[in-house]
C-alpha positions in Angstrom: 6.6 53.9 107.0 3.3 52.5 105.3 1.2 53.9 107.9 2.7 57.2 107.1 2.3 56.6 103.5 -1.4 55.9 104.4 -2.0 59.2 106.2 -0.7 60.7 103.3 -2.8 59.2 100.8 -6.1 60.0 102.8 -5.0 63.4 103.3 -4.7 63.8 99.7 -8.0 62.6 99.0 -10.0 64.6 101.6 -8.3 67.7 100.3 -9.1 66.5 96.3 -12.6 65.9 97.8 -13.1 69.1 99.0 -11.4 71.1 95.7 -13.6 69.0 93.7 -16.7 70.0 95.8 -15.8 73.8 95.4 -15.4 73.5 91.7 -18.8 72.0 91.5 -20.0 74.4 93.9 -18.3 77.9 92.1 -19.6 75.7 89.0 -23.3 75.6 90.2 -23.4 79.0 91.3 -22.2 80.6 87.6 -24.4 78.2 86.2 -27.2 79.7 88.5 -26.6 83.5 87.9 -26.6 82.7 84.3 -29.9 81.3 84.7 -30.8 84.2 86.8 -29.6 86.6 84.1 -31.3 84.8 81.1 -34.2 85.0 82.5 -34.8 88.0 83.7 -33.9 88.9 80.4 -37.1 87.1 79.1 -39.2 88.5 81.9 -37.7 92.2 80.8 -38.9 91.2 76.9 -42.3 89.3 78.2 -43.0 92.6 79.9 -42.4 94.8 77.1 -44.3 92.8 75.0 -47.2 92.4 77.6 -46.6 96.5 77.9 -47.0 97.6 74.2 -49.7 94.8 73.5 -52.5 95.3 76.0 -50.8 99.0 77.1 -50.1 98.8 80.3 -48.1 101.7 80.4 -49.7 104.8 82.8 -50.3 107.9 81.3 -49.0 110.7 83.8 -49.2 113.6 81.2 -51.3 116.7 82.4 -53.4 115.7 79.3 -54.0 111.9 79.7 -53.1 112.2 75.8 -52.8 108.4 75.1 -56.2 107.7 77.4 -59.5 107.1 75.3 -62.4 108.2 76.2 -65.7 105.7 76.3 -66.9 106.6 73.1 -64.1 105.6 71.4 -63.5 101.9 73.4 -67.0 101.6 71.9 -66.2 102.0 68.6 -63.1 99.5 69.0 -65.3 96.8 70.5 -67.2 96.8 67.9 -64.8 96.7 64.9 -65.9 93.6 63.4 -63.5 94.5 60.1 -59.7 94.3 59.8 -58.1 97.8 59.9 -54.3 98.6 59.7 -53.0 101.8 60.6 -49.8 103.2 59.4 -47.4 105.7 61.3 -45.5 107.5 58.5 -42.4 109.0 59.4 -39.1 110.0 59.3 -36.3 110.8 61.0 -35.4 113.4 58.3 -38.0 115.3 57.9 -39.0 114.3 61.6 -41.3 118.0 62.8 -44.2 116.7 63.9 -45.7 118.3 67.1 -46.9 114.9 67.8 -43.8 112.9 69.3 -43.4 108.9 68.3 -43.0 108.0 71.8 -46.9 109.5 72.4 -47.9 108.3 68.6 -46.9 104.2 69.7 -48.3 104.6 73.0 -51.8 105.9 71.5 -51.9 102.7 68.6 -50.6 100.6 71.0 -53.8 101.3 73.4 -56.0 101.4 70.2 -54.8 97.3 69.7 -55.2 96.7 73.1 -58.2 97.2 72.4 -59.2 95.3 69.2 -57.6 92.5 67.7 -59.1 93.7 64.6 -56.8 96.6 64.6 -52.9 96.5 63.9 -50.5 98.9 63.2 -47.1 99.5 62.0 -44.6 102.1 61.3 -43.1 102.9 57.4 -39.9 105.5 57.1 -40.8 106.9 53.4 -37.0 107.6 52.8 -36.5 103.8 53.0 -39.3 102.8 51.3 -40.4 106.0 48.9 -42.7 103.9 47.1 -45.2 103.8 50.3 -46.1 107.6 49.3 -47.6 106.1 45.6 -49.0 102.5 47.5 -52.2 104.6 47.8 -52.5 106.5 44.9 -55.9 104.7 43.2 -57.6 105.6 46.6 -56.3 108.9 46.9 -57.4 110.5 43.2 -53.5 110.1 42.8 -52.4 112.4 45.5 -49.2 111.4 47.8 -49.0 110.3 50.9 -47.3 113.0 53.2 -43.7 112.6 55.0 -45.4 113.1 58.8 -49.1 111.7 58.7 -51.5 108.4 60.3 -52.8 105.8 57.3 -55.8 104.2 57.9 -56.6 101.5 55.8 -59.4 98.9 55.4 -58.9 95.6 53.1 -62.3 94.9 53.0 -63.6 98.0 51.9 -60.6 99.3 50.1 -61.3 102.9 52.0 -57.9 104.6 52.9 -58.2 107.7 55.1 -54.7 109.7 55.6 -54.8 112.2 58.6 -51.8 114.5 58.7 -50.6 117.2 61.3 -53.3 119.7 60.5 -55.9 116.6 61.2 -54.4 115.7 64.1 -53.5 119.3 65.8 -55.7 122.2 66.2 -54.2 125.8 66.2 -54.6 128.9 67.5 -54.2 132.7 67.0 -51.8 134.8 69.2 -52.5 138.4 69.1 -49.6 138.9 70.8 -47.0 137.5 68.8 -49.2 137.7 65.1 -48.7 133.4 64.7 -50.5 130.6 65.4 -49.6 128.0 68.1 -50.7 124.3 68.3 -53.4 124.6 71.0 -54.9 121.2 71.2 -55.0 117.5 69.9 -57.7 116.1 68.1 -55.7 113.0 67.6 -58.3 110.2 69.2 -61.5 112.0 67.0 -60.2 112.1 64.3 -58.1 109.2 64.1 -61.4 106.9 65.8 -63.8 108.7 63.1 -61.5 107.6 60.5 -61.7 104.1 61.6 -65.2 104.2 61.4 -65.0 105.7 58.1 -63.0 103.3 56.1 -64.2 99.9 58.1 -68.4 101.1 57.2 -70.3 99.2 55.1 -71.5 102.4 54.0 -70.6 105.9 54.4 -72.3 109.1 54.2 -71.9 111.5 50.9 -72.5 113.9 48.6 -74.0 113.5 45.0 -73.0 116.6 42.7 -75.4 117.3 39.6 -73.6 118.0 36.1 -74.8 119.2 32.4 -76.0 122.6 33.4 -73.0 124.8 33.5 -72.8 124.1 37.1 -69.5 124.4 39.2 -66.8 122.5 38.1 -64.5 120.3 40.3 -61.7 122.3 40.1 -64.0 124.9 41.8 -65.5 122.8 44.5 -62.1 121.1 45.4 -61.7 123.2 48.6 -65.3 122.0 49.1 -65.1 118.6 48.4 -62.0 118.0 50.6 -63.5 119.6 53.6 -66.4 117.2 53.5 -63.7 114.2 52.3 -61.7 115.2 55.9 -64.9 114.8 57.6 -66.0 111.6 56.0 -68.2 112.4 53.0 -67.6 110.7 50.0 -68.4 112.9 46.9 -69.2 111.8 43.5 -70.5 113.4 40.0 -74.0 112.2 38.4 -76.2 113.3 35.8 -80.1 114.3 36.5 -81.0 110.9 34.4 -78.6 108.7 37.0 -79.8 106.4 39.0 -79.9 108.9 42.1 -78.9 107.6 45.5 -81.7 108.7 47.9 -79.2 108.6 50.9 -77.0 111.0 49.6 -77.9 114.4 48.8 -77.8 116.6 45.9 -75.5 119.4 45.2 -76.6 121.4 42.7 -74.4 124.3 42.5 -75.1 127.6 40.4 -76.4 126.1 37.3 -76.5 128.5 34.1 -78.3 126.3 31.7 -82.0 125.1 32.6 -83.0 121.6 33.2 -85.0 119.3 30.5 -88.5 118.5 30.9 -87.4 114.7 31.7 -84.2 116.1 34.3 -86.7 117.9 36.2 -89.3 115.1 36.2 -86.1 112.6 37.6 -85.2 115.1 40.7 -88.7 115.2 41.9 -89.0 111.5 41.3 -85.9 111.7 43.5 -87.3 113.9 45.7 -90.4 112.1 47.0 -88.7 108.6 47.5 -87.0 111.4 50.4 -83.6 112.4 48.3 -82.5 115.6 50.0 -81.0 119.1 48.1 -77.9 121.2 48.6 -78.1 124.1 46.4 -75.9 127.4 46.1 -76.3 130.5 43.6 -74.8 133.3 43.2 -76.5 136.8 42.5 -75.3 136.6 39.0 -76.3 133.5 37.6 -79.1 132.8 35.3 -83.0 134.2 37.1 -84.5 132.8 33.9 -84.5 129.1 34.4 -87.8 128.1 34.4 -87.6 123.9 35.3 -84.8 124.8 37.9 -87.3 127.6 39.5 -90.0 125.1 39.4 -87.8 122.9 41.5 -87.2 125.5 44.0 -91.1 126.5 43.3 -91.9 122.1 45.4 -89.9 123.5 47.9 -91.8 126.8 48.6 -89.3 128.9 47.8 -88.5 131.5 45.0 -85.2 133.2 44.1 -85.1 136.7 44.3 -83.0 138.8 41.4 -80.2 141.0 41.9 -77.8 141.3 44.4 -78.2 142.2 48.2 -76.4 145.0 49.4 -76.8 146.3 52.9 -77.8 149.5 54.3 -74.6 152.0 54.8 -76.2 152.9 58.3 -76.7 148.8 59.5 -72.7 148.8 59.9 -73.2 145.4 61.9 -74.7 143.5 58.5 -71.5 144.0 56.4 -67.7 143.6 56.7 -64.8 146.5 56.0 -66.9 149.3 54.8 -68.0 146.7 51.7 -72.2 146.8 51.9 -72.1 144.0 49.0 -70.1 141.6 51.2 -72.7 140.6 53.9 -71.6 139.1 57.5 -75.7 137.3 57.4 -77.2 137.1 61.0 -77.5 133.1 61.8 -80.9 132.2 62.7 -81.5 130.6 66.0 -83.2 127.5 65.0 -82.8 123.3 65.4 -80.3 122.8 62.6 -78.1 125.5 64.0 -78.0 125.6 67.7 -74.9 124.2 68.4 -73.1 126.9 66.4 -75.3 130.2 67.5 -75.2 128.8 71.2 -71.3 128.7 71.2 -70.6 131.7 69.6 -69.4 129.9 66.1 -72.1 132.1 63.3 -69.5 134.6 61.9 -69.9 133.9 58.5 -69.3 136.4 55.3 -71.4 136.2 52.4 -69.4 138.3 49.2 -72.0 138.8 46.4 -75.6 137.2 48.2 -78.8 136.7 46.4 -81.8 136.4 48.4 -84.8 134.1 48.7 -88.7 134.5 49.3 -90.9 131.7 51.8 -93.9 131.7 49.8 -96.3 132.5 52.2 -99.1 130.9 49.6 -97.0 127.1 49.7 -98.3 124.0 49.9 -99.5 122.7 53.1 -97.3 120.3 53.0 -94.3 122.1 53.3 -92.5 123.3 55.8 -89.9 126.4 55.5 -87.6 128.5 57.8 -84.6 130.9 57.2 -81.3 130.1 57.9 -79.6 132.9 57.9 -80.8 136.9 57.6 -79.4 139.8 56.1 -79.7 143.2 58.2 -81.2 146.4 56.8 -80.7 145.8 53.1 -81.4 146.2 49.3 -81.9 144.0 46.1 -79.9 145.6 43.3 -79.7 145.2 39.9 -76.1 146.3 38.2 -75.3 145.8 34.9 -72.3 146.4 32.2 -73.1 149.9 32.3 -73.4 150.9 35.9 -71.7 149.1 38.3 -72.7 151.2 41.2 -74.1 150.0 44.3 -76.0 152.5 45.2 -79.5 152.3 45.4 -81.9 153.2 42.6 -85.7 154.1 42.5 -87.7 150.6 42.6 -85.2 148.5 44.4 -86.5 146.4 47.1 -86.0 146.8 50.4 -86.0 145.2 53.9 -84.5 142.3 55.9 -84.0 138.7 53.3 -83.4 135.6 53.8 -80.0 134.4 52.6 -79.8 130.8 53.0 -83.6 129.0 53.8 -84.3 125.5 54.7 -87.4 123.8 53.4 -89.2 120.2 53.7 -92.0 118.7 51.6 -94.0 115.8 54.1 -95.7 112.9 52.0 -98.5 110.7 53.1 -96.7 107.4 53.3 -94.4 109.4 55.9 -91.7 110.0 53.9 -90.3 113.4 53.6 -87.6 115.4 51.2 -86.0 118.3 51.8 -83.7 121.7 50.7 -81.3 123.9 51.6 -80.8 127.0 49.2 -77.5 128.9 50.1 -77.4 131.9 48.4 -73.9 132.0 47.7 -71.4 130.0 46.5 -68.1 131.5 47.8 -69.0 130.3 51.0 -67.8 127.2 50.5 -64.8 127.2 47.7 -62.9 130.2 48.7 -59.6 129.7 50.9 -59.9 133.1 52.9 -63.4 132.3 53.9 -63.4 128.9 54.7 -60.4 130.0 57.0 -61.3 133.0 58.3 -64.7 132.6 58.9 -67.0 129.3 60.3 -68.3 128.2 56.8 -66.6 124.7 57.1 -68.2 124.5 60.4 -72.0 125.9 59.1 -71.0 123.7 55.5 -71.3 120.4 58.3 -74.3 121.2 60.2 -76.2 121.6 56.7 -74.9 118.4 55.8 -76.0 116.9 58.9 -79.4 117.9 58.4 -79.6 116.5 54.8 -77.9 113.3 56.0 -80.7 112.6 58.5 -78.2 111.2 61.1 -75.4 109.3 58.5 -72.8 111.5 59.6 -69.5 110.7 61.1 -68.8 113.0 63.7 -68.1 111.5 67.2 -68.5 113.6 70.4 -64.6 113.1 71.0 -63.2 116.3 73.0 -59.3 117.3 72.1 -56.8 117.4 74.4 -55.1 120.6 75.7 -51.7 120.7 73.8 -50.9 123.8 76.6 -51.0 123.1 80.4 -53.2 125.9 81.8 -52.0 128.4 84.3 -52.6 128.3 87.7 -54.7 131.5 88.6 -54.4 133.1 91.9 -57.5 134.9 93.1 -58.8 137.5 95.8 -57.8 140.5 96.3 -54.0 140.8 97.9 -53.7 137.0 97.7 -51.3 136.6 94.8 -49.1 139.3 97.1 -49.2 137.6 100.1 -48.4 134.5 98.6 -45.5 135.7 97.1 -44.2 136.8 100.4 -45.5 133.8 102.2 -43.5 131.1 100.3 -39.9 132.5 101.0 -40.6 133.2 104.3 -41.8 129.3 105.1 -38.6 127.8 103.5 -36.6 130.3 105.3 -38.4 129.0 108.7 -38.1 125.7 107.6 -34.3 126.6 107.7 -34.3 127.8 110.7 -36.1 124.7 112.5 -33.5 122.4 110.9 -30.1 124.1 110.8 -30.4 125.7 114.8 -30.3 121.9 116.7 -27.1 121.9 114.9 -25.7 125.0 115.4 -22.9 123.6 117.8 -22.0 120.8 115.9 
């Protein structure tokens, strides 16, 4: 009996032995696919984080639309300021052509690539305040509901870029609208990074106290150059005159004092630079302004220049007083007469003379040329345009460029534009390639300051594939069918009997 009792009892414990080993076995095994679960999880968030930090993620797009170019890599290894960009948005008013999901990819790549760079993303309906945060900086405008905020602390510069920045457009004939075309998203957002983190920036000084434009009329003027990173400011003749900015001087009707003009051509021979823009109807009879122009070589011609009827080429819709100029192929202007970009309309011209008799020192060409043409004179009693006896004739030159060379090797120089519509008129500046002509003359007078980065957009629309040869799109067309319906064939008759 107690040797049965003792089989028992070690029966019992080999079989609590072995429950016990399963328990700690099932035990270890949940134990271990917990483990296996955690941390994969912190592998998947390790990876994301790796991903969006240093931008790992592959660009497959037909555009490469998140992939910077060298220039712009460039410009990011050698940020040596911190900049913080912002990615406004929100889901309610949520239109933009450029998606988030591209938007984080592209500031994620620019991080990558400084660690002087961050960004982060505000919703304006939560936070409304964000549109004001900027208003000092801004001349007290808000910030849009779909736009890119760059922002440096150091230099306090803020530069907002919003859809029209970031997209270009263009015109369907077809349909009579305009269609987003490209992206100029990495130029413009890499010059604006550039912009706010320089010590300095380029600009644009604009002369008051003479009746000149006012700012409510250069405002179309002064925010093109401000979206192409020009700072503009006001100053008097007597200011001290920064002789790395330019001078606008723009249709004055009251002349200059003895000690004004003796300050602009103090300014002019430490190498300050000239912008200037008349109109036919302002003021001939300003002796100290003329005297200006006079340094440079060049003399403004009265009256207005009207066009020949028969030179159909040198005006625009049957209006002889509204000159399309012909853009001169010369240095300052190649890169717009080479591709095409010179239409230009010029509504109410005066003209200018190259003094042939000018100083030695000075150096003049024409800018742009009007066709067959007259210089007319009308008045409050005959508006007519048509020509009268002793008006001048022949081709004149509607916008001139001039330089005056020193002996210590400095130089100064001058562009006359002889209109001022050009540049402050909606229609124009979007119908025509004034804001592009406006930023080649500024790049001239800049000698080189400039902001504008060789950054090609992106196609926003994949291009077609073209077919040619003659027949060949036919034959193609026949050609595919018929290979899928041999391919068919090859696999379905094996099976035929099964």
């Amino acid at each position: 009996m107690k040797q049965t009792d003792g089989r028992k009892d070690t029966a019992r414990g080999i079989k609590a032995f072995f429950a016990g080993a399963r328990v700690f076995k099932g035990g270890y095994a949940a134990l271990l696919t917990a483990g296996v679960i955690v941390l994969a999880v912190l592998i998947n968030i390790l990876s994301g984080y790796l991903e969006d930090r240093f931008a790992l993620t592959r660009d497959y797009s037909f555009n490469s639309l998140t992939v910077q170019s060298e220039t712009t890599r460039k410009v990011l290894a050698a940020l040596d300021r911190d900049v913080h960009v912002y990615y406004v948005r929100s889901a309610a008013y949520d239109t933009s052509a450029l998606s988030f999901e591209d938007a984080e990819l592209i500031l994620n790549r620019y991080r990558a690539q400084s660690g002087k760079l961050s960004w982060s993303e505000e919703d304006i309906v939560r936070n409304p305040s964000f549109q004001e945060r900027f208003s000092a900086q801004l001349n007290g405008e808000s910030i849009p509901a779909q736009c890119l905020v760059v922002h440096c602390p150091d230099t306090d510069r803020v530069r907002v870029l919003s859809e029209n920045d970031l997209l270009s457009r263009s015109y369907d004939l077809e349909t009579g609208s305009y269609y987003v075309s490209g992206y100029q998203v990495e130029k413009k957002l890499t010059e604006a990074i550039l912009y706010v983190s320089r010590e300095e920036v380029p600009g644009l000084q604009i002369l008051t106290g003479h009746g000149e434009l006012t700012a409510a009329d250069l405002g179309l003027m002064t925010q093109l150059l401000h979206d192409n990173s020009y700072e503009t400011v006001f100053v008097s003749a007597l200011d001290q005159l920064d002789t790395d900015r330019p001078l606008l001087i723009a249709c004055p009707q009251f002349d200059l004092t003895e000690d004004e003009l003796s300050a602009l051509l103090d300014y002019a021979r430490s190498g300050g630079a000239f912008l200037t823009l008349s109109r036919y109807s302002d003021p001939s009879a300003l002796p100290r302004i003329s005297q200006l122009y006079l340094y440079f070589g060049v003399r403004v011609l009265p009256g207005l220049c009207v066009a020949q009827a028969e030179d159909t080429e040198s005006y625009y819709n049957a209006s002889p007083a509204v000159l399309a100029p012909y853009m001169q192929d010369v240095p300052e202007l190649t890169a717009l007469t080479r591709s095409g970009r010179d239409f230009l309309l010029l509504p109410g011209a005066r003209a200018f003379e190259i003094l042939p008799e000018r100083d030695a020192s000075v150096f003049s060409e024409s800018l742009l040329r009007s066709g067959a043409a007259y210089l007319h004179q009308p008045d409050d009693e005959n508006q007519s345009l048509e020509r009268a006896e002793g008006d001048p004739e022949g081709y004149f030159d509607l916008a001139v460029y001039a330089r005056r060379y020193y002996d210590d090797d400095t130089s100064s120089r001058m562009i006359l534009v002889g209109n001022a519509d050009l540049f402050c008129e909606e229609w124009l500046l979007n119908n025509t390639y004034a804001p592009e002509f406006l930023m080649a003359l500024m790049k001239t007078l800049n000698g080189g300051k400039e902001i504008d980065l060789d950054i090609v957009q992106k196609d926003a629309v994949r291009a077609p594939l073209r077919i040619s040869g003659p027949g060949l799109p036919a034959a193609l067309s026949l050609a595919l069918p018929l290979m899928v319906f041999l391919a068919a064939l090859f696999v379905l008759l094996p099976r035929r009997n099964l």
